[in-house]
N, C-alpha and C positions, 0 to 999 in steps of 0.2 A: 257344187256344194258351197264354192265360198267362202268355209271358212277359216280363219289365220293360223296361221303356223307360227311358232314362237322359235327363239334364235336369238343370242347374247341378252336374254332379261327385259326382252319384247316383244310383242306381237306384231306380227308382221301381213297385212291385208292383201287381197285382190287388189291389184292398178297398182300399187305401193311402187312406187321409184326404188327400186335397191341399186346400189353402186359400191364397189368394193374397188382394193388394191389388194397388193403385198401384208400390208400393215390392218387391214379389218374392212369396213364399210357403214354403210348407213341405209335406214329405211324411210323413208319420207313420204305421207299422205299428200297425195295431189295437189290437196285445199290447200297447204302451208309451204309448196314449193315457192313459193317468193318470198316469203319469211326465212328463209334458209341461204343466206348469199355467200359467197365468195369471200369475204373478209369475214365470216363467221367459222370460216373452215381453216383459214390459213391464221386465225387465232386460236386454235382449239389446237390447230396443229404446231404452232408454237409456243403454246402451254405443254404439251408431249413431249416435245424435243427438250426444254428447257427441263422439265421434270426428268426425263433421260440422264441430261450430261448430271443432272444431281447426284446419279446414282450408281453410275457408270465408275466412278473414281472408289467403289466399294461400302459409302456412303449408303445410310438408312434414315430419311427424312420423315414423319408421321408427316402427313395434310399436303401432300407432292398432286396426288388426281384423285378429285379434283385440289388444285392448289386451295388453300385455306390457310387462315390464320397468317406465323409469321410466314410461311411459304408464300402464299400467296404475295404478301409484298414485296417477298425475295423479284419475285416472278417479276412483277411492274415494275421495278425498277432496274432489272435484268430487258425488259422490256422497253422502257422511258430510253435506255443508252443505245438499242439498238434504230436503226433509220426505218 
């Protein structure tokens, strides 16, 4: 049949790369596995964690994921300090 099944607010195709952990996964079309690197994961995954410890201490931040606004610059420059 072929055709997609849908899963967190996507459709998800024949051949589709799926890759999960613990913490969720991703679906990725063939054509755009090289648009999808390594450093676009381990920033995405430290916009998470960053938005985490936000909220962790019982804190309620509106624009935390995606970061936006002031958050988002919280973020960068949470970011700029670390190596």
């Amino acid at each position: 049949m072929q055709l997609p099944i849908g899963g967190g607010e996507i459709a998800v195709y024949a051949r589709d790369a799926v890759i999960g952990d613990g913490e969720g996964g991703v679906a990725n079309r063939p054509h755009l596995a090289d648009e999808v690197t390594e450093e676009e994961a381990f920033e995405m995954t430290a916009g998470e964690n960053w938005a985490t410890d936000q909220v962790q201490p019982g804190g309620v931040r509106p624009g935390l994921d995606p970061a936006a606004g002031e958050s988002r610059a919280d973020h960068l420059a949470a970011r700029a300090r670390c190596p």
